[in-house]
C-alpha positions as CSV (number, residue, x, y, z in Angstrom):
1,X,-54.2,-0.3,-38.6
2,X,-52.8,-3.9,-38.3
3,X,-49.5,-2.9,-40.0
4,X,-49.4,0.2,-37.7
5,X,-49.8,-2.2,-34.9
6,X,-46.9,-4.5,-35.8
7,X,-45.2,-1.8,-36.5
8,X,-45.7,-0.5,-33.1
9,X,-44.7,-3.9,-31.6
10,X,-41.9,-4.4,-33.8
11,X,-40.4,-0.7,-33.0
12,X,-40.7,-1.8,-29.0
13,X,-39.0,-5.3,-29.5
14,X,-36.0,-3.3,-31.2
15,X,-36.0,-0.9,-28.4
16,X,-36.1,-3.5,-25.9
17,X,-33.0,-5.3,-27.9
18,X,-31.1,-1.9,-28.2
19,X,-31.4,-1.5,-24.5
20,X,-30.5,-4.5,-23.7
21,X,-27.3,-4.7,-25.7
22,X,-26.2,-1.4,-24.0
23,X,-27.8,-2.3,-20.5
24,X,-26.4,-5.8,-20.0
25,X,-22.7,-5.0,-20.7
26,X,-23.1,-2.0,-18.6
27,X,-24.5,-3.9,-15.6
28,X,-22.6,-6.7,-15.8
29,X,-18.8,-4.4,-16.0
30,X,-20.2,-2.7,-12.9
31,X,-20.6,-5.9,-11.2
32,X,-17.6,-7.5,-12.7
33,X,-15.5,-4.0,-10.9
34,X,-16.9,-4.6,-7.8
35,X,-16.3,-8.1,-7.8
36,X,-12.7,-7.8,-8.8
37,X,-12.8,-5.1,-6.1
38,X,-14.1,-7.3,-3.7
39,X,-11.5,-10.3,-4.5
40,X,-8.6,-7.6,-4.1
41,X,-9.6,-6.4,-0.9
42,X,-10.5,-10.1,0.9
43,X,-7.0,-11.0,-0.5
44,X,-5.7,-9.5,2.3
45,X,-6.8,-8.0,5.5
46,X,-4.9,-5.4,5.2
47,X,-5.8,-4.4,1.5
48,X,-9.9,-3.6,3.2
49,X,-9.0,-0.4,4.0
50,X,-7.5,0.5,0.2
51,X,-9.4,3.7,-1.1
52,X,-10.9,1.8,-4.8
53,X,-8.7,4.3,-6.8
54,X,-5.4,3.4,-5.0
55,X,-6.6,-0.6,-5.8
56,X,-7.1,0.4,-9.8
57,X,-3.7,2.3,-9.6
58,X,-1.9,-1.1,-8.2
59,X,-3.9,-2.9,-10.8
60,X,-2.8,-1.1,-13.7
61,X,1.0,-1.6,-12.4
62,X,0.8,-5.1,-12.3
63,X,1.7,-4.9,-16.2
64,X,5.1,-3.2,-15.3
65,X,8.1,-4.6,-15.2
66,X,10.6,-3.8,-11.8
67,X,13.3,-4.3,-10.0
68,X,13.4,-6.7,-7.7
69,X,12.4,-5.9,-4.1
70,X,15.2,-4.2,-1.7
71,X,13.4,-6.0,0.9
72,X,10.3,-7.0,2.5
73,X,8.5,-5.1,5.0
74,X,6.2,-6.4,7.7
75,X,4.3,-5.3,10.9
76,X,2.5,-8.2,11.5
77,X,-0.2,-6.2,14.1
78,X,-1.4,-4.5,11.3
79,X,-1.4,-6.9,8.4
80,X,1.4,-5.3,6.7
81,X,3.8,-7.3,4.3
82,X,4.9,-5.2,1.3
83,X,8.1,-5.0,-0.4
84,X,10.4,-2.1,-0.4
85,X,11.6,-1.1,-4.2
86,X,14.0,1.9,-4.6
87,X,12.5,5.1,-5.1
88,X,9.5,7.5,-4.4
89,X,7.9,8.2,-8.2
90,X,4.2,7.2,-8.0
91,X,4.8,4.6,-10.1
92,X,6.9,2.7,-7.5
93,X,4.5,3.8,-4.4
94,X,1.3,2.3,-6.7
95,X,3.1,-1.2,-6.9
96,X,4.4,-1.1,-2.9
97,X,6.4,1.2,-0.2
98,X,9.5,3.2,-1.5
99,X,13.1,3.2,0.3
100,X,13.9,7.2,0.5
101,X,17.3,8.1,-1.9
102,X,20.1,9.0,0.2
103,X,18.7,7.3,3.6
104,X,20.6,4.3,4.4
105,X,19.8,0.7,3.1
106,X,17.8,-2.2,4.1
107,X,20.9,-3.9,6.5
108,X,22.9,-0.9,6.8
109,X,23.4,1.0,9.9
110,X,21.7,4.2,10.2
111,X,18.5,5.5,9.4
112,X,16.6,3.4,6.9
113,X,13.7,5.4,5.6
114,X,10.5,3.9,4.0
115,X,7.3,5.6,2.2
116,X,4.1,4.4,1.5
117,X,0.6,5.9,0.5
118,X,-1.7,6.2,3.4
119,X,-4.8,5.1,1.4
120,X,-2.9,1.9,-0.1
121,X,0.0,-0.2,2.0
122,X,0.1,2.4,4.6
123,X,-2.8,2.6,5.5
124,X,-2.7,0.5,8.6
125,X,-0.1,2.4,9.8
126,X,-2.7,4.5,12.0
127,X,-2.7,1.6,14.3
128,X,0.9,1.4,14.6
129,X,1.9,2.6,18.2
130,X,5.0,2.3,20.4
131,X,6.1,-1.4,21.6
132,X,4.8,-2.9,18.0
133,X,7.3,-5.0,16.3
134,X,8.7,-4.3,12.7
135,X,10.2,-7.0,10.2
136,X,12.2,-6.0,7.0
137,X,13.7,-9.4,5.7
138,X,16.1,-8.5,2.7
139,X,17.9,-11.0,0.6
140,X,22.0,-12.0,1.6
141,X,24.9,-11.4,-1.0
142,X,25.6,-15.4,-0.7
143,X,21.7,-16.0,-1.3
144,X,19.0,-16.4,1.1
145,X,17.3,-13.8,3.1
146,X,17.7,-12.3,6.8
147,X,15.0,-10.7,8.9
148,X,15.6,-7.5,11.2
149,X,13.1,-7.1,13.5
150,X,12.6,-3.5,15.1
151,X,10.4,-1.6,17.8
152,X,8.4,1.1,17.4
153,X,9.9,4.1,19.7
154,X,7.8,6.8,18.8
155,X,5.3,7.9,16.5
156,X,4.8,11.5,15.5
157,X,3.2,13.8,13.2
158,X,5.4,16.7,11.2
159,X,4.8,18.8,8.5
160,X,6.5,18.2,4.9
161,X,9.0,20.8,5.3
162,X,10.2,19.1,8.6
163,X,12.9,17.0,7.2
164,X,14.3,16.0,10.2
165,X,13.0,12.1,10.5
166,X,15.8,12.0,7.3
167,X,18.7,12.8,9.4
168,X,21.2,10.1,9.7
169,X,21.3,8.3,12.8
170,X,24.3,6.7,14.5
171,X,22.6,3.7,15.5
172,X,19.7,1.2,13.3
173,X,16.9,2.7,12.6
174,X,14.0,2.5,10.9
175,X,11.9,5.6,9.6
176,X,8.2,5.2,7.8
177,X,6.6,7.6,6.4
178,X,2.8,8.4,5.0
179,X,0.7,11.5,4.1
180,X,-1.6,12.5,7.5
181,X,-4.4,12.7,8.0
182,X,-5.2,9.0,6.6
183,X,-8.9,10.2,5.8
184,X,-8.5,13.4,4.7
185,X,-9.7,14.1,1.1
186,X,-7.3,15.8,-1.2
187,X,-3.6,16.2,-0.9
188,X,-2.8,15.6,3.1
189,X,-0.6,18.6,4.7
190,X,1.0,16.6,7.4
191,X,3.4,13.1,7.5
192,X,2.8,10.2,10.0
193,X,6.0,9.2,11.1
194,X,6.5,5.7,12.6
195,X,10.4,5.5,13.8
196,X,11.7,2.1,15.6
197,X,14.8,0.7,16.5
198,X,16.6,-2.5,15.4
199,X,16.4,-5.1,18.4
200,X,19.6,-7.1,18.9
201,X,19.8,-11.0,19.3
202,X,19.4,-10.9,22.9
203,X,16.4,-7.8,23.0
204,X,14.6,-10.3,20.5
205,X,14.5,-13.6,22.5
206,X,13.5,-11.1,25.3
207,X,10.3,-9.7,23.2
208,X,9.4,-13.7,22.2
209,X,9.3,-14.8,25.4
């Protein structure tokens, strides 16, 4: 009976160890994800709103190598700043906002478009209304960096097969672009579209003061 006993307590001790060893690991990468989850998202205002799966996506492209930034894009309402690399793979829209191929670039005139993911840098976008200002600062052939600064003219909602906001525009603008609804699970069937002009020298002082 006695060896049954210790038996008995020796067979709960190794249980207890056993479930410890998987429990402890377990617990404690749970809390380590939602910490690192935590730390992403109070990095940034802006980054509060991330859906977790668009943070781990950015996370995982932090190992990648890329070109550097076209420019810089900021709407300072919102808590925007993001920088602007060439292309739309999801890839480039994990790491920031994508210029459109074929649309005109950062400093050129005409229409400049720009896509994001609605659940990652876009996402504050659905605040975004006419009269907000827009800052794309892009580095200068010479070195340093100018800033544009734009308005927001209209806002709009299209569907994907309305390429229109593409069209090449005589004057500066600026065209940005997520999937709509910004809460809608799955793949979204309609674009926000946030287009704004370039101010010149003189419309800027006017919006400062």
């Amino acid at each position: 009976m006695a060896l049954s006993r210790k038996l008995g307590v020796f067979l709960v001790v190794i249980g207890g160890l056993l479930l410890g060893i998987y429990l402890v690991p377990t617990v404690y990468g749970t809390a380590m994800a939602h910490l690192a989850l935590w730390q992403f998202r109070s990095e940034n205002v802006a980054h509060r709103g991330w859906d977790s799966a668009r943070i781990r996506a950015y996370q995982r492209t932090l190992s990648v190598s890329f070109a550097a930034p076209e420019a810089v894009l900021r709407v300072p309402k919102v808590g925007i700043e993001v920088p602007v690399l060439e292309g739309v793979s999801d890839l480039t829209l994990n790491r920031g906002v994508g210029h459109v191929p074929g649309t005109a670039m950062p400093g050129e005139v005409g229409n400049v478009a720009i896509t994001g993911h609605r659940d990652g840098f876009f996402r504050g976008l659905k605040d975004v209304v006419p009269g907000d200002l827009i800052e794309v600062q892009r580095p200068e052939r010479l070195g340093g960096s100018r800033t544009d600064h734009y308005v927001v003219r209209t806002t709009k909602v299209v569907f994907p097969s309305d390429t229109s906001v593409l069209n090449k525009t005589a004057d500066s603008t600026l065209t940005l672009i997520t999937c709509f609804p910004f809460y809608f699970v799955g793949s979204a069937p309609q674009r926000f579209i946030v287009q704004a002009s370039l101010l010149s020298t003189t419309e800027r002082a006017v919006q400062i003061n």
